[in-house]
PDB file of N, CA, C and O in Angstrom:
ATOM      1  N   UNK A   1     152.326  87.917 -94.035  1.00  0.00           N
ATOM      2  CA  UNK A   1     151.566  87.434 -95.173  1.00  0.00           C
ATOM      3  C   UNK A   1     152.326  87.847 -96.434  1.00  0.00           C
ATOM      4  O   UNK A   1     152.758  88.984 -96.626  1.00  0.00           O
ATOM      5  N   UNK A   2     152.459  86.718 -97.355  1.00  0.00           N
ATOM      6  CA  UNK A   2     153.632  87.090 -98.520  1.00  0.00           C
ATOM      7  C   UNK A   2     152.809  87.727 -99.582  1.00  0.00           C
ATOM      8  O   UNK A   2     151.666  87.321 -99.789  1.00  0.00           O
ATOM      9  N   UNK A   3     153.368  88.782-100.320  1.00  0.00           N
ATOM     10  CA  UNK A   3     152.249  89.194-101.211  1.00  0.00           C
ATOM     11  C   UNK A   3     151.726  88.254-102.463  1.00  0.00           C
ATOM     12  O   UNK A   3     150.937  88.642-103.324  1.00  0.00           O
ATOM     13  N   UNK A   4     152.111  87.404-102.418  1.00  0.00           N
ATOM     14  CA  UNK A   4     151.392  86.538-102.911  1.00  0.00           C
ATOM     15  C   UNK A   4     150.036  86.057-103.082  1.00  0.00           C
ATOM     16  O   UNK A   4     149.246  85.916-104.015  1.00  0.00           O
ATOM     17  N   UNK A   5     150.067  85.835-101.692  1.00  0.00           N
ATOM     18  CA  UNK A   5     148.568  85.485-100.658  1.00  0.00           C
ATOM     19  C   UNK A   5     147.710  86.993-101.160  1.00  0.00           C
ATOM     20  O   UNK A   5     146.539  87.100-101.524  1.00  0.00           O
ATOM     21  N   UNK A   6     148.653  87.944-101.038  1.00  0.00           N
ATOM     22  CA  UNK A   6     147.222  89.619-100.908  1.00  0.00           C
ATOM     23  C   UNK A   6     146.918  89.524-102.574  1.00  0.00           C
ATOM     24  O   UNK A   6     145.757  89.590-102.979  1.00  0.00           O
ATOM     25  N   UNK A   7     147.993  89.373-103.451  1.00  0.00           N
ATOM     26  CA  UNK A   7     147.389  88.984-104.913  1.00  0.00           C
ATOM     27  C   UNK A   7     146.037  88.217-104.875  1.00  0.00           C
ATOM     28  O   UNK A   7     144.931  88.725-105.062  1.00  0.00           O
ATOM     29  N   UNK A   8     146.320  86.821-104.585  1.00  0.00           N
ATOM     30  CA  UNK A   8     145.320  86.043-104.609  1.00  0.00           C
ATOM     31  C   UNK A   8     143.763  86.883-104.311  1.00  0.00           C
ATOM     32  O   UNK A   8     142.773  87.182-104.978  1.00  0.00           O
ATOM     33  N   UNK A   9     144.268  87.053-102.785  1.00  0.00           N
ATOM     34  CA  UNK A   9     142.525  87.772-102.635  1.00  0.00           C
ATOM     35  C   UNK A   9     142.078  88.646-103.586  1.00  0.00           C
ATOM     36  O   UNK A   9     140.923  88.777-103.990  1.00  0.00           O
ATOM     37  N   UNK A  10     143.416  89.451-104.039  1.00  0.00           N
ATOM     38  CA  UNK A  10     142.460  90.675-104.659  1.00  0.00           C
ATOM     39  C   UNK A  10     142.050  90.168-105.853  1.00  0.00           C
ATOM     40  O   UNK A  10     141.428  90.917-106.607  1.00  0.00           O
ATOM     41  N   UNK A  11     142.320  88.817-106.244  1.00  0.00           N
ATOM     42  CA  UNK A  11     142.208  88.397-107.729  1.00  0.00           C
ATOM     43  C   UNK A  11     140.557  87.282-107.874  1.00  0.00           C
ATOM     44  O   UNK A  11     139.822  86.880-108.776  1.00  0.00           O
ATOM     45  N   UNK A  12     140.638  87.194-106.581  1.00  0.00           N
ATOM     46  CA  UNK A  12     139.826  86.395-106.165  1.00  0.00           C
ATOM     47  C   UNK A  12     138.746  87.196-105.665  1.00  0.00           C
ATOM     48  O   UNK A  12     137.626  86.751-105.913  1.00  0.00           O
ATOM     49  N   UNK A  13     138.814  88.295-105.006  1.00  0.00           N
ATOM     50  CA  UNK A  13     137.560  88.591-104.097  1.00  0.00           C
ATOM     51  C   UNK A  13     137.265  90.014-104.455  1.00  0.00           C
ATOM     52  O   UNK A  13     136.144  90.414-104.139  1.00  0.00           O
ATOM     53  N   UNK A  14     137.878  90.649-104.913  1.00  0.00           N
ATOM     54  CA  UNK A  14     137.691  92.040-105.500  1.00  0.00           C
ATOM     55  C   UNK A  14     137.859  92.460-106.842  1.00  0.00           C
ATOM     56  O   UNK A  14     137.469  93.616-107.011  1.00  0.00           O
ATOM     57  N   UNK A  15     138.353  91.852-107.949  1.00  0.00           N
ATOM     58  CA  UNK A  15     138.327  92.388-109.449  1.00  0.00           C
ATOM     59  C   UNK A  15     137.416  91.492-109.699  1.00  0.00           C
ATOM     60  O   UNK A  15     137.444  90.407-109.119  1.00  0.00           O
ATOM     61  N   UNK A  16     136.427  91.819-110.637  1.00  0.00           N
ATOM     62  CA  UNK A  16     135.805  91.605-111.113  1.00  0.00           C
ATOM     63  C   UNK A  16     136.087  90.682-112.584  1.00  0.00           C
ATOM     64  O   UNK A  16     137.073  91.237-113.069  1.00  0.00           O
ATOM     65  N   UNK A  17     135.882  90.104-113.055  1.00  0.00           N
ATOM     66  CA  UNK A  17     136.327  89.279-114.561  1.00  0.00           C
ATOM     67  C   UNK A  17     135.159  89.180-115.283  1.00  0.00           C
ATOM     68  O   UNK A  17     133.994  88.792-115.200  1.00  0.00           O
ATOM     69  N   UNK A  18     136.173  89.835-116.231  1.00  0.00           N
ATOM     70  CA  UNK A  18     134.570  90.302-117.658  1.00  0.00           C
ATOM     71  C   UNK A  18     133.794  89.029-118.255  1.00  0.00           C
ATOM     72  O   UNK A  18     132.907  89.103-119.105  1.00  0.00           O
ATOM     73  N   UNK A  19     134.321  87.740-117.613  1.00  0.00           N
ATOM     74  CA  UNK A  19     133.826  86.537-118.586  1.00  0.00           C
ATOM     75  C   UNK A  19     132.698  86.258-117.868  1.00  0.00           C
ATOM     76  O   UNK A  19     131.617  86.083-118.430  1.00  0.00           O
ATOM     77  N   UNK A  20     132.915  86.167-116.042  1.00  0.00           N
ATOM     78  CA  UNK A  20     131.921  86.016-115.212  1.00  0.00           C
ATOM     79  C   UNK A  20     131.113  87.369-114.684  1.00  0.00           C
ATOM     80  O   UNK A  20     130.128  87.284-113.950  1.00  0.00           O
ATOM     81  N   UNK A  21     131.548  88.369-115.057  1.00  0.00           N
ATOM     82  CA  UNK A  21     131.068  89.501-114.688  1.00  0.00           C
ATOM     83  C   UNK A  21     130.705  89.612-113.411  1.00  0.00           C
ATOM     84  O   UNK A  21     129.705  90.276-113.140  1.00  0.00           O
ATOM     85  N   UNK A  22     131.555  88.899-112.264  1.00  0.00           N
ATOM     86  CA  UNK A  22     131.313  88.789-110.792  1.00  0.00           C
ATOM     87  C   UNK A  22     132.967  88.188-110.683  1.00  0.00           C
ATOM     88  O   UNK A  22     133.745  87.772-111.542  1.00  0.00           O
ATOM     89  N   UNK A  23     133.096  88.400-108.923  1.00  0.00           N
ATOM     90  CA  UNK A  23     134.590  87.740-108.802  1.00  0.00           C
ATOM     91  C   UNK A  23     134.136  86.351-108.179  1.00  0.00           C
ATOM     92  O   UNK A  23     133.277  85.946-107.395  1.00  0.00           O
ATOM     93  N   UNK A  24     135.428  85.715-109.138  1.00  0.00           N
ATOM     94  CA  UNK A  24     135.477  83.990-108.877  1.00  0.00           C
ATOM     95  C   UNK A  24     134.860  83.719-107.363  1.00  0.00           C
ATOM     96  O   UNK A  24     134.158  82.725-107.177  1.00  0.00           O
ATOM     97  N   UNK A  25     135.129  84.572-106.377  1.00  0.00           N
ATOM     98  CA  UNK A  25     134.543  84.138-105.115  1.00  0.00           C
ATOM     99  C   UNK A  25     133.287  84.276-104.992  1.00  0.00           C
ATOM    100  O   UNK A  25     132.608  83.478-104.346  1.00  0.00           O
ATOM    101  N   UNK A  26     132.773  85.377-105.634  1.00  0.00           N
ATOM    102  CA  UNK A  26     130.665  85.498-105.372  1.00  0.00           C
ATOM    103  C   UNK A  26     130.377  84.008-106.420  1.00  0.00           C
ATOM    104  O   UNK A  26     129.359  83.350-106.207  1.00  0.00           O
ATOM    105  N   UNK A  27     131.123  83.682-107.265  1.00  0.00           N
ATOM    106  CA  UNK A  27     131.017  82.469-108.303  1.00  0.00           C
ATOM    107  C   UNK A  27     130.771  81.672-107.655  1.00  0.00           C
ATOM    108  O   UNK A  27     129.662  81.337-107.239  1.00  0.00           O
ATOM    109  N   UNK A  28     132.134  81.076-107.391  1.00  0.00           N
ATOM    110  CA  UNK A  28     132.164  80.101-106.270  1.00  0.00           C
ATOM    111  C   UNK A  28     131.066  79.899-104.859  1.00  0.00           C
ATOM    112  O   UNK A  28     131.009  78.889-104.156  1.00  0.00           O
ATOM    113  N   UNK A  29     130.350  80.999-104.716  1.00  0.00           N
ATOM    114  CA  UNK A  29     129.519  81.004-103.829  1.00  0.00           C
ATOM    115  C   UNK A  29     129.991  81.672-102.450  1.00  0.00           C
ATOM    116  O   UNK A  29     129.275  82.152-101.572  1.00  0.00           O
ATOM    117  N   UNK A  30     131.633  81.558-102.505  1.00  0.00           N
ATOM    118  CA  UNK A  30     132.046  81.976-101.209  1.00  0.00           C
ATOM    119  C   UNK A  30     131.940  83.390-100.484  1.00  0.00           C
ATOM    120  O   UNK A  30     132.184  83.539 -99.287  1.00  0.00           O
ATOM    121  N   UNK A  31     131.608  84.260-101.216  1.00  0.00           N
ATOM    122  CA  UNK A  31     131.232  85.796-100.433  1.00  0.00           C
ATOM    123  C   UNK A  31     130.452  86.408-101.681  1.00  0.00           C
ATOM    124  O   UNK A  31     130.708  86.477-102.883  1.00  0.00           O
ATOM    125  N   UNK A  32     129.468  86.793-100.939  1.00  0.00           N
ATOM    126  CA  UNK A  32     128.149  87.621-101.645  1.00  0.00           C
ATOM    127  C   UNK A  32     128.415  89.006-101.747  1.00  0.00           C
ATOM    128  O   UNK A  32     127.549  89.692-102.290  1.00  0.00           O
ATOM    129  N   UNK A  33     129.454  89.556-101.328  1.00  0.00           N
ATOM    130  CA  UNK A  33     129.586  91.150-101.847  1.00  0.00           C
ATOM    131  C   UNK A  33     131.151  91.242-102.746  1.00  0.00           C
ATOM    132  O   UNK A  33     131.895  90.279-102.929  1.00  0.00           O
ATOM    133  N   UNK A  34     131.297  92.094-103.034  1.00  0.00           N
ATOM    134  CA  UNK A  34     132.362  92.858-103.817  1.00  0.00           C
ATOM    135  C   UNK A  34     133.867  92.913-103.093  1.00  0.00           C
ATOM    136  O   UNK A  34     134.230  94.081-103.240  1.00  0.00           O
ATOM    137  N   UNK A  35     134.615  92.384-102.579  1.00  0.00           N
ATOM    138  CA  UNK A  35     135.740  92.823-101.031  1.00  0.00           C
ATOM    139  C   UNK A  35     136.401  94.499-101.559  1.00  0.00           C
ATOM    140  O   UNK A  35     135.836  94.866-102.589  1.00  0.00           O
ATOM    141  N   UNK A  36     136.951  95.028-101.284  1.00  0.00           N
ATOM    142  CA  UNK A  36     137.555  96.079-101.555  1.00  0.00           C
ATOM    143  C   UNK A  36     139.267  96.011-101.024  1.00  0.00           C
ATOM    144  O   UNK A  36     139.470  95.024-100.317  1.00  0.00           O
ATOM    145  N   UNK A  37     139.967  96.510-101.154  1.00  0.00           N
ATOM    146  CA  UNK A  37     141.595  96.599-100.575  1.00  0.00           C
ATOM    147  C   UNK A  37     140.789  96.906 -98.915  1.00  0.00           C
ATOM    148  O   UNK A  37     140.557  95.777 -98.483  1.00  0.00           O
ATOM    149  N   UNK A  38     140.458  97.617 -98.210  1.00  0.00           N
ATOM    150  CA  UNK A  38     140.216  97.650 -97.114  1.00  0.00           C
ATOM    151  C   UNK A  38     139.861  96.392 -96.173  1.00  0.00           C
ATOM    152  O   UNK A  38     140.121  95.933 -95.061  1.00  0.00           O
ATOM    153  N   UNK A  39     139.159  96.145 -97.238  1.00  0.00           N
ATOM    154  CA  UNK A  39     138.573  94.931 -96.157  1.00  0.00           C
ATOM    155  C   UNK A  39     139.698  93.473 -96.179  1.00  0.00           C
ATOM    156  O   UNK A  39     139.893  92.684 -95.255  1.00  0.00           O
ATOM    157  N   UNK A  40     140.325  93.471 -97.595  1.00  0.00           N
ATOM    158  CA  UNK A  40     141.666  92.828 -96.752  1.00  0.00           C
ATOM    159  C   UNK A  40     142.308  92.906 -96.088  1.00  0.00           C
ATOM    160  O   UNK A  40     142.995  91.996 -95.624  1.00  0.00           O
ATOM    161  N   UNK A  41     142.316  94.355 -95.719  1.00  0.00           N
ATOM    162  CA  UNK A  41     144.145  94.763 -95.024  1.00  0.00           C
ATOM    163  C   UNK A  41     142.685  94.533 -93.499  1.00  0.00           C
ATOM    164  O   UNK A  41     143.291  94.070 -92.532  1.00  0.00           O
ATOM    165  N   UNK A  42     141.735  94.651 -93.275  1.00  0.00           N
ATOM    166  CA  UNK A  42     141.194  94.461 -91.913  1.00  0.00           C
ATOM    167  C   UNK A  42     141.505  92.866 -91.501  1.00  0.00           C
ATOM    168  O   UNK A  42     142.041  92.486 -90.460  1.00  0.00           O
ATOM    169  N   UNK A  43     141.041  92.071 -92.564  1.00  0.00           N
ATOM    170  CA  UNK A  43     140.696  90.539 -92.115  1.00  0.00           C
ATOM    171  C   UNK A  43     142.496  90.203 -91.885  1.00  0.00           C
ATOM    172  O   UNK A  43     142.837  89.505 -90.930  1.00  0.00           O
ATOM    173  N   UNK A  44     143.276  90.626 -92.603  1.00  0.00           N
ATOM    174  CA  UNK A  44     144.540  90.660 -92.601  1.00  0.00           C
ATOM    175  C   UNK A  44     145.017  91.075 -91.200  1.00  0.00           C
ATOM    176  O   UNK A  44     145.821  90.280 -90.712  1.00  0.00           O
ATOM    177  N   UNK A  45     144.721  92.083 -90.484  1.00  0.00           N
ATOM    178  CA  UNK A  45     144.846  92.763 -89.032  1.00  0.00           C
ATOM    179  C   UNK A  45     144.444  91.644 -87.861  1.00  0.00           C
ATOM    180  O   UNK A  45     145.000  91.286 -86.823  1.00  0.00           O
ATOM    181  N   UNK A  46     143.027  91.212 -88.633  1.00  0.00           N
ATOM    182  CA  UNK A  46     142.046  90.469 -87.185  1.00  0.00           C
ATOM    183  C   UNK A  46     143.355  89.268 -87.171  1.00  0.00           C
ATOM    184  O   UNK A  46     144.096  89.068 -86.208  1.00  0.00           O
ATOM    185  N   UNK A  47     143.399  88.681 -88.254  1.00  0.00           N
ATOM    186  CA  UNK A  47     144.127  87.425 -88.482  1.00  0.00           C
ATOM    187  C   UNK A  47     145.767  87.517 -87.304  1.00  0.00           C
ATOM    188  O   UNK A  47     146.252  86.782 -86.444  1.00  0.00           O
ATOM    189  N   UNK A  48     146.136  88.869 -87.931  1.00  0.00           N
ATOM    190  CA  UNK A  48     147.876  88.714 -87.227  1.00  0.00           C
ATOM    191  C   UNK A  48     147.380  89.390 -85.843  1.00  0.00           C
ATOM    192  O   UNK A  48     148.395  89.815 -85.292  1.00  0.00           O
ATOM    193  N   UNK A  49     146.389  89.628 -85.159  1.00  0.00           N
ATOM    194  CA  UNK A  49     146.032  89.938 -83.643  1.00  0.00           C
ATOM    195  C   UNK A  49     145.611  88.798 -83.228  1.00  0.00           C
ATOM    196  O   UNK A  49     145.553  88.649 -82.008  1.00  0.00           O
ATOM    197  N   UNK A  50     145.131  87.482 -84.265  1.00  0.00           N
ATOM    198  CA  UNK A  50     144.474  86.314 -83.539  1.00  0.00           C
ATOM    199  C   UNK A  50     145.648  85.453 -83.092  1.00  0.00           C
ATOM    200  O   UNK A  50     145.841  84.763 -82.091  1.00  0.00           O
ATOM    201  N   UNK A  51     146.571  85.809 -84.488  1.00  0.00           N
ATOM    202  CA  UNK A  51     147.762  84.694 -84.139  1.00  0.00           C
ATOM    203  C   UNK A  51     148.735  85.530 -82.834  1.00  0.00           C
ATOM    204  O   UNK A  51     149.142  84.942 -81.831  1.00  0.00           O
ATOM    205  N   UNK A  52     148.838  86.161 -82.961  1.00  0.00           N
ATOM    206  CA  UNK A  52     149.436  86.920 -81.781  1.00  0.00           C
ATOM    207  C   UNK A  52     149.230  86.833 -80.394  1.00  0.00           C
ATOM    208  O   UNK A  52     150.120  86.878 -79.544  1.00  0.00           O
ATOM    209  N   UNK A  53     147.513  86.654 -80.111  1.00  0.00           N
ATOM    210  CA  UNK A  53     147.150  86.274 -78.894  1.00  0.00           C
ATOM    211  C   UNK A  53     147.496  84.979 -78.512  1.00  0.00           C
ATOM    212  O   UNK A  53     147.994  84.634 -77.440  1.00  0.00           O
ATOM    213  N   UNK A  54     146.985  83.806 -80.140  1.00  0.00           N
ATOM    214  CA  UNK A  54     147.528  81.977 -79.600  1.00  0.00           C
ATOM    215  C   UNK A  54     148.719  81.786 -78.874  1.00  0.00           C
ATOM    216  O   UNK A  54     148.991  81.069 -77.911  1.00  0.00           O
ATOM    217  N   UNK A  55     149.755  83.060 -79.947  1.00  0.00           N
ATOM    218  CA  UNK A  55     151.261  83.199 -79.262  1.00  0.00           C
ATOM    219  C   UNK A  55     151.188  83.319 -77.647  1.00  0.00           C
ATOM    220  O   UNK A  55     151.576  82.472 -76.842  1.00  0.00           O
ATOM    221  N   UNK A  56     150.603  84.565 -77.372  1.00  0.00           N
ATOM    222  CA  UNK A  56     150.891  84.537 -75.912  1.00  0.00           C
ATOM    223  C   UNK A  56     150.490  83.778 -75.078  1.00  0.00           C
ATOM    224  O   UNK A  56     151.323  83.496 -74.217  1.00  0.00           O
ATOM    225  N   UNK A  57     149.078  83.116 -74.945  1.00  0.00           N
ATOM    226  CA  UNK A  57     148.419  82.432 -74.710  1.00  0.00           C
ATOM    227  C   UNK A  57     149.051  80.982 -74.375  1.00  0.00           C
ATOM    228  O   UNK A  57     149.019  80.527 -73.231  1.00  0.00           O
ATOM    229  N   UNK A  58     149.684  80.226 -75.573  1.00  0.00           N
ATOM    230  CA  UNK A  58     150.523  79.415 -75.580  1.00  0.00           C
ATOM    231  C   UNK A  58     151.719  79.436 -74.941  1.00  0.00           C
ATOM    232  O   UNK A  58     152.302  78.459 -74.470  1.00  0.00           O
ATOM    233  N   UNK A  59     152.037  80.457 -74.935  1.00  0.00           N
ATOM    234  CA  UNK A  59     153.313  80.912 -74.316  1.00  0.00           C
ATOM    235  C   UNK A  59     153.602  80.756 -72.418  1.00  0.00           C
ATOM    236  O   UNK A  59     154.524  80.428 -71.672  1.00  0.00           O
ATOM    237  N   UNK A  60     152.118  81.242 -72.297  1.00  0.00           N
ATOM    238  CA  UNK A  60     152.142  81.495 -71.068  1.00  0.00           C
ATOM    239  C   UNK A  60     151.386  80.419 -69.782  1.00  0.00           C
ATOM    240  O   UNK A  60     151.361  80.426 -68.551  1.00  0.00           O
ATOM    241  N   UNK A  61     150.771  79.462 -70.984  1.00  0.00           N
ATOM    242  CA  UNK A  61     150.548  78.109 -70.656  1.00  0.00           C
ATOM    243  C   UNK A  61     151.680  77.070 -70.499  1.00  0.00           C
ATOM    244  O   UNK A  61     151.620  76.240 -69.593  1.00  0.00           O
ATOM    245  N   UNK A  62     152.706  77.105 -71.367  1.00  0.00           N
ATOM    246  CA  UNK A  62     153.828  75.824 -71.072  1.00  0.00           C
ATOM    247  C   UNK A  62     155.170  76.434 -70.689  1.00  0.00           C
ATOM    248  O   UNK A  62     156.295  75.951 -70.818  1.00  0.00           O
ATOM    249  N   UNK A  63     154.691  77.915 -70.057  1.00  0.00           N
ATOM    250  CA  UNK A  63     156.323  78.541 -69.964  1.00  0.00           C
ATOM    251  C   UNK A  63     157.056  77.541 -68.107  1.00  0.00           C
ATOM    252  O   UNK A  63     158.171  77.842 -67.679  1.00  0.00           O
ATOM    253  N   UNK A  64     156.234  76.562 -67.425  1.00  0.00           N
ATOM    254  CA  UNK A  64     156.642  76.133 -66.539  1.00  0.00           C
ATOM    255  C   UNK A  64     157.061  74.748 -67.089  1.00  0.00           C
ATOM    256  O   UNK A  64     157.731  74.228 -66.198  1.00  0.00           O
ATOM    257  N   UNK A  65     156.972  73.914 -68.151  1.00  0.00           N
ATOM    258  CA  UNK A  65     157.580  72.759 -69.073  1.00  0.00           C
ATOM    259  C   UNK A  65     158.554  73.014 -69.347  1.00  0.00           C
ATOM    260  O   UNK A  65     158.687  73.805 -70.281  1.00  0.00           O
ATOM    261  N   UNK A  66     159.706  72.491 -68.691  1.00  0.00           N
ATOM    262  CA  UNK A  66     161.157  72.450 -69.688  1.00  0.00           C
ATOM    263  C   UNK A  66     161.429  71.771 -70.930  1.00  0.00           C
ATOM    264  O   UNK A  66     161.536  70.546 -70.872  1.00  0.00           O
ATOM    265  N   UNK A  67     161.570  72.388 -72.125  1.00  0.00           N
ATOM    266  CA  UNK A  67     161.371  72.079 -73.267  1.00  0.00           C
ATOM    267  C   UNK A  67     162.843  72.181 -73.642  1.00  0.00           C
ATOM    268  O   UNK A  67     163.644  73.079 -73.385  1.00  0.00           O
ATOM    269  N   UNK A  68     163.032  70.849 -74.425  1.00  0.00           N
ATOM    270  CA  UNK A  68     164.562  70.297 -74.590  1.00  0.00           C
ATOM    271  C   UNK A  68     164.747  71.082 -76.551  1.00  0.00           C
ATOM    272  O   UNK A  68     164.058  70.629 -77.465  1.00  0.00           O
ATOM    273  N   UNK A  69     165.626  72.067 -76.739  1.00  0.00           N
ATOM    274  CA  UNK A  69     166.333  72.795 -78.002  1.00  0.00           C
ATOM    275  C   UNK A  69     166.973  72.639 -78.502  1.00  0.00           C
ATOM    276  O   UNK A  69     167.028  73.006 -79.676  1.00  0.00           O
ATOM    277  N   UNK A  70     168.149  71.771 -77.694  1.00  0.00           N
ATOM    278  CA  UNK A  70     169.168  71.597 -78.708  1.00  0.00           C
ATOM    279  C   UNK A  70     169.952  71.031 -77.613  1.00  0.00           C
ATOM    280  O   UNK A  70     169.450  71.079 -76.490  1.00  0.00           O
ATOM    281  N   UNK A  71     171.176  70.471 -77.772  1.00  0.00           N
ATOM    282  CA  UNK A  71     172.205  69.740 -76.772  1.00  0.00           C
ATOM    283  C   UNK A  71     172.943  70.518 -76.226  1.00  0.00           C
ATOM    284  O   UNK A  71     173.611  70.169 -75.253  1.00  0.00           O
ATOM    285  N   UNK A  72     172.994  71.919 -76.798  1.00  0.00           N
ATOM    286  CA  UNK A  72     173.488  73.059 -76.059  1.00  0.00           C
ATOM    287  C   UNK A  72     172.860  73.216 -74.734  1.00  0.00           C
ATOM    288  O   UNK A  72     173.389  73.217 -73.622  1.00  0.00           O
ATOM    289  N   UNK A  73     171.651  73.346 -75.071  1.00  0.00           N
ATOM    290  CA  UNK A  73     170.856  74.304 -73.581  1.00  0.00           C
ATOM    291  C   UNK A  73     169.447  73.316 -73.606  1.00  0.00           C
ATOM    292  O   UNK A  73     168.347  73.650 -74.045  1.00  0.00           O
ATOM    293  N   UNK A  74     169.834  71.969 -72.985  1.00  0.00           N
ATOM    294  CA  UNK A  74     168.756  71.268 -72.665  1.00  0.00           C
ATOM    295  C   UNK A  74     167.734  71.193 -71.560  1.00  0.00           C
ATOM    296  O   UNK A  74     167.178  70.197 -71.097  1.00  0.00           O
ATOM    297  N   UNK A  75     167.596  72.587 -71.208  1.00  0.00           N
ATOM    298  CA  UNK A  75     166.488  72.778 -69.906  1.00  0.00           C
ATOM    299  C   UNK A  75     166.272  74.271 -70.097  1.00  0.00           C
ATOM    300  O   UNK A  75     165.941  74.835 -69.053  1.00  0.00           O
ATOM    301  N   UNK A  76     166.394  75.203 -71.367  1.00  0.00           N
ATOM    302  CA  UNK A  76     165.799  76.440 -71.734  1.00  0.00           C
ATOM    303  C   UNK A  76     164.069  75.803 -71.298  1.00  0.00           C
ATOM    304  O   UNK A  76     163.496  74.713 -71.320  1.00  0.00           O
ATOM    305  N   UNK A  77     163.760  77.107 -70.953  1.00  0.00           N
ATOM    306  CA  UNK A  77     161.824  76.843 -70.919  1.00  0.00           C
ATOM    307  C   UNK A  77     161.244  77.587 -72.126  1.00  0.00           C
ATOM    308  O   UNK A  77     161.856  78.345 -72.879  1.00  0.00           O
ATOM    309  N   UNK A  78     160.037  77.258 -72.172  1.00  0.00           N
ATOM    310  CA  UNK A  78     159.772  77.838 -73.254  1.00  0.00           C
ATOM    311  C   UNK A  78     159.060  79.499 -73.280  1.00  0.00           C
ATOM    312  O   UNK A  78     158.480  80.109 -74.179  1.00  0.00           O
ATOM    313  N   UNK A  79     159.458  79.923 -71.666  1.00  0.00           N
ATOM    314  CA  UNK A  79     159.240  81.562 -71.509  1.00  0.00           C
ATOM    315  C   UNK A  79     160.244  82.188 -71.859  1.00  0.00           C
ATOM    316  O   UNK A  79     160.206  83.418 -71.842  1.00  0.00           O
ATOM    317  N   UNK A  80     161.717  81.316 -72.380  1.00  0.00           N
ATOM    318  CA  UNK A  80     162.710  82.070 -72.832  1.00  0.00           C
ATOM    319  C   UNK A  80     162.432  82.404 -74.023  1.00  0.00           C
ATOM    320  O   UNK A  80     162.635  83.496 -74.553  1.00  0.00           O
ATOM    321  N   UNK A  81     161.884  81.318 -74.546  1.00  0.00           N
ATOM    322  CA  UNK A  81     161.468  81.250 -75.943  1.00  0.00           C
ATOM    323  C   UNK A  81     160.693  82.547 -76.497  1.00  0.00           C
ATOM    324  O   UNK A  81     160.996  83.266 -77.449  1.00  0.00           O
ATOM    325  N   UNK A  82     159.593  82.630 -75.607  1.00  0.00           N
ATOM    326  CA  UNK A  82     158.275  83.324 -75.864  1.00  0.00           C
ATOM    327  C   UNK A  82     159.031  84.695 -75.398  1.00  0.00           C
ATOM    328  O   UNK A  82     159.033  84.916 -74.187  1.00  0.00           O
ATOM    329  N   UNK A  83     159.763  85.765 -76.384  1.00  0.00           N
ATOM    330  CA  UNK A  83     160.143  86.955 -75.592  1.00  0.00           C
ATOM    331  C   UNK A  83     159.316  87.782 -76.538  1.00  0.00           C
ATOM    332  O   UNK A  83     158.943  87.418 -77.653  1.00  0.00           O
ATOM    333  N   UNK A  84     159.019  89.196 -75.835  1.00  0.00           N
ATOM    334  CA  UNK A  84     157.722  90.296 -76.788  1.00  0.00           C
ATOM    335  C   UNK A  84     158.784  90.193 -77.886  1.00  0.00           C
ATOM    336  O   UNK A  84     158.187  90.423 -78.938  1.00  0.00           O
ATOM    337  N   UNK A  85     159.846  89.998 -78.095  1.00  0.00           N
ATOM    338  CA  UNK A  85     160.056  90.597 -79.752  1.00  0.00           C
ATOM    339  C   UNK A  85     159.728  89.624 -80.868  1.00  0.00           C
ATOM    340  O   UNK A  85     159.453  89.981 -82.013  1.00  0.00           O
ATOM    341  N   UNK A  86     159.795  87.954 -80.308  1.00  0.00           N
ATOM    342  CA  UNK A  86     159.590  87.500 -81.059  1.00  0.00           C
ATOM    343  C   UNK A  86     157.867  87.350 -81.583  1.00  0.00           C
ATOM    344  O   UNK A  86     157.526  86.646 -82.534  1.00  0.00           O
ATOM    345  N   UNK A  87     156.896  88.187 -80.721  1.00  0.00           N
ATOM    346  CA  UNK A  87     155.539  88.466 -80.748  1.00  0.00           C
ATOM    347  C   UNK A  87     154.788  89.668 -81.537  1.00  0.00           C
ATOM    348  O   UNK A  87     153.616  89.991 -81.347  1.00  0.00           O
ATOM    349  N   UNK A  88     155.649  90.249 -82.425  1.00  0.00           N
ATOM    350  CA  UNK A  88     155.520  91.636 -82.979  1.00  0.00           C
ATOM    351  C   UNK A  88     155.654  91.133 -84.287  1.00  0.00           C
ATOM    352  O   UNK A  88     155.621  91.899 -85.250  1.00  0.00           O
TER     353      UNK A  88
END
């Protein structure tokens, strides 16, 4: 996640702005409490454990499909693909 994105939230869901005296997101309607730095870096956690599981998951569903890469190595599978490092 680029810090970009963690700006946003915190600009969005946790400072407060003296004009609305609430953050743009309780404004907007989209969350009824205050977020804090914690509770990003959690939803931030759930998020890269969710994508992590699709990874394996996916991985371990089409690793018997020979999946064509390049004209080099046109019968790699895609369990070559799927190795733990590229899952971290």
């Amino acid at each position: 996640m680029s810090a970009i994105s963690l700006y946003f939230m915190f600009y969005n869901f946790c400072k407060i702005h003296k004009a609305l005296r609430v953050t743009p997101a309780m404004e907007a309607g989209i969350s009824k409490m205050l977020w804090e730095i914690s509770d990003i870096c959690r939803e931030v956690k759930l998020i890269a454990q969710t994508l992590k599981r699709l990874q394996i998951i996916s991985c371990k569903r089409f690793q018997r499909w020979p999946v064509h890469v390049n004209a080099s190595q046109p019968n790699q599978n895609i369990s070559n693909l799927c190795t733990t490092n590229s899952l971290k």
